[in-house]
Phi, psi and omega in degrees: 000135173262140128258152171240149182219152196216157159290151177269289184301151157097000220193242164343266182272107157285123184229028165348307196293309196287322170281339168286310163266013137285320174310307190292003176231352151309309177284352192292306196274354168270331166216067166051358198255117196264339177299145169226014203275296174313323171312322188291334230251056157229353185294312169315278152005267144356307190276315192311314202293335206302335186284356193272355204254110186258359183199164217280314194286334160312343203292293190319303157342295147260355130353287165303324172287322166325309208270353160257057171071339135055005242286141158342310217269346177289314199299310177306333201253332174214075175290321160308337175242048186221319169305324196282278243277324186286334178280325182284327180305313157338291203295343200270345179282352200097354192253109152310159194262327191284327168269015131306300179288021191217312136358272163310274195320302209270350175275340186298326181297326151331293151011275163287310159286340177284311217217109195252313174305284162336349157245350100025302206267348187258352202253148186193136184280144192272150185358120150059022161276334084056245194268346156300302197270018111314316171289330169292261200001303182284348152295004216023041149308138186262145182239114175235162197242132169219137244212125145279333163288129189321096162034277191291335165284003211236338169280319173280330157280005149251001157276313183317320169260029143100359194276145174217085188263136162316129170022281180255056176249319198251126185232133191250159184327329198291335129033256169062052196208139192296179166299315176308301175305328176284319188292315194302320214255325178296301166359277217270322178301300161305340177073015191289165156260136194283010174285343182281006182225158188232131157243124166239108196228147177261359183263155193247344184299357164267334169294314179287323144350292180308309198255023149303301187288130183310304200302323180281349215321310185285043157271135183275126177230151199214148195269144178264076177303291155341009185244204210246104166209159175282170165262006168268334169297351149211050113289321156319310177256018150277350162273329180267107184285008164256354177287089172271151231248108185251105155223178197326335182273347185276302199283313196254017175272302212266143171292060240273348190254000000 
């Protein structure tokens, strides 16, 4: 028996349209700013940034940091510690990461209940990825998703293209637990060797995590080159020989498992 186990954004799903303009009505209502005009002419600016963003509530974030001027090329090179600083100025406004995040999720569920097709619609799965993991399914590869985004959205955009996976298949931010810890835990529920699993992930700082843990070392693991990474980020996992380098024309052409 195989499992694959996968990432949704970046790996699944492009949802470039939809985090940015779920980011533009976060900021709107956490700092008051009703303009979207200035907001629009940052989007590019935004999709270039999107890989340094490792959770949903960061979107808003850098949103906010862009618009004090910022350049792309500071942000790529020291997000983290452009992230730290912007967060203690939050804190000093009162604004917390947690009512970012709590934000977030409640302007998508807003969303979802107005307009449902329409945010379905800001979202889109990338090429023949699709009828790949259908062609798994139907080998009965088991397939689980494991997600910083909350579940249930990450369920509905794969019921919307017709994918219908079981229950405790998909694990969402809600969660709370690294990744590592999640495999680890499908690990023991299946009753598996972790040589018996494919992890496919776009962040490669998640990828490395797995292979820290002693336990995990034969979990096979591959880089989304199709996801939201730098080219200094695989250039970087050209260097680490258990990361292998996937991309899109491999994962939905080749029997790459």
């Amino acid at each position: 028996m195989k499992i694959l186990v996968t990432d949704f954004d970046g790996v699944i799903c492009d949802g470039l349209r939809e985090y940015f303009y779920s980011s533009k009505l976060v900021y709107q209502k956490i700092w008051f700013d009703r303009s979207s005009i200035e907001l629009d002419s940052l989007q590019s600016q935004f999709n270039l940034l999107r890989p340094m963003v490792e959770t949903g509530w960061e979107m808003p974030l850098l949103l906010r940091v862009l618009t004090w001027g910022e350049t792309p090329e500071n942000i790529l090179e020291n997000w983290y510690n452009i992230k730290e600083k912007a967060i203690k100025i939050l804190n000093l406004q009162g604004i917390k990461i947690e009512i970012i995040a709590k934000t977030l999720d409640e302007i998508r569920e807003q969303q979802i209940k107005d307009d449902l097709d329409r945010w379905l619609s800001l979202q889109e799965f990338y090429a023949g990825v699709k009828s790949k993991l259908q062609q798994l399914m139907n080998r009965d590869i088991k397939i689980y998703i494991i997600t910083t985004k909350e579940g249930k959205f990450a369920r509905k955009l794969l019921e919307k293209e017709g994918i219908y996976l079981p229950e405790n298949t998909i694990f969402g931010k809600e969660v709370k637990r690294p990744k590592y810890e999640t495999l680890r835990l499908i690990i023991q529920q299946e009753k598996i060797e972790p040589s018996q699993v494919c992890f496919i992930e776009d962040r490669l700082e998640a990828l490395a995590l797995v292979n820290q843990q002693s336990d995990l070392q034969e979990v096979k693991l591959f880089l989304a080159l199709w996801g939201y990474n730098t080219e200094k980020t695989k250039l970087q996992a050209q260097e680490k020989p258990k990361i292998n380098l996937l991309s899109l024309a491999n994962f939905t052409g080749n029997d790459v498992f």
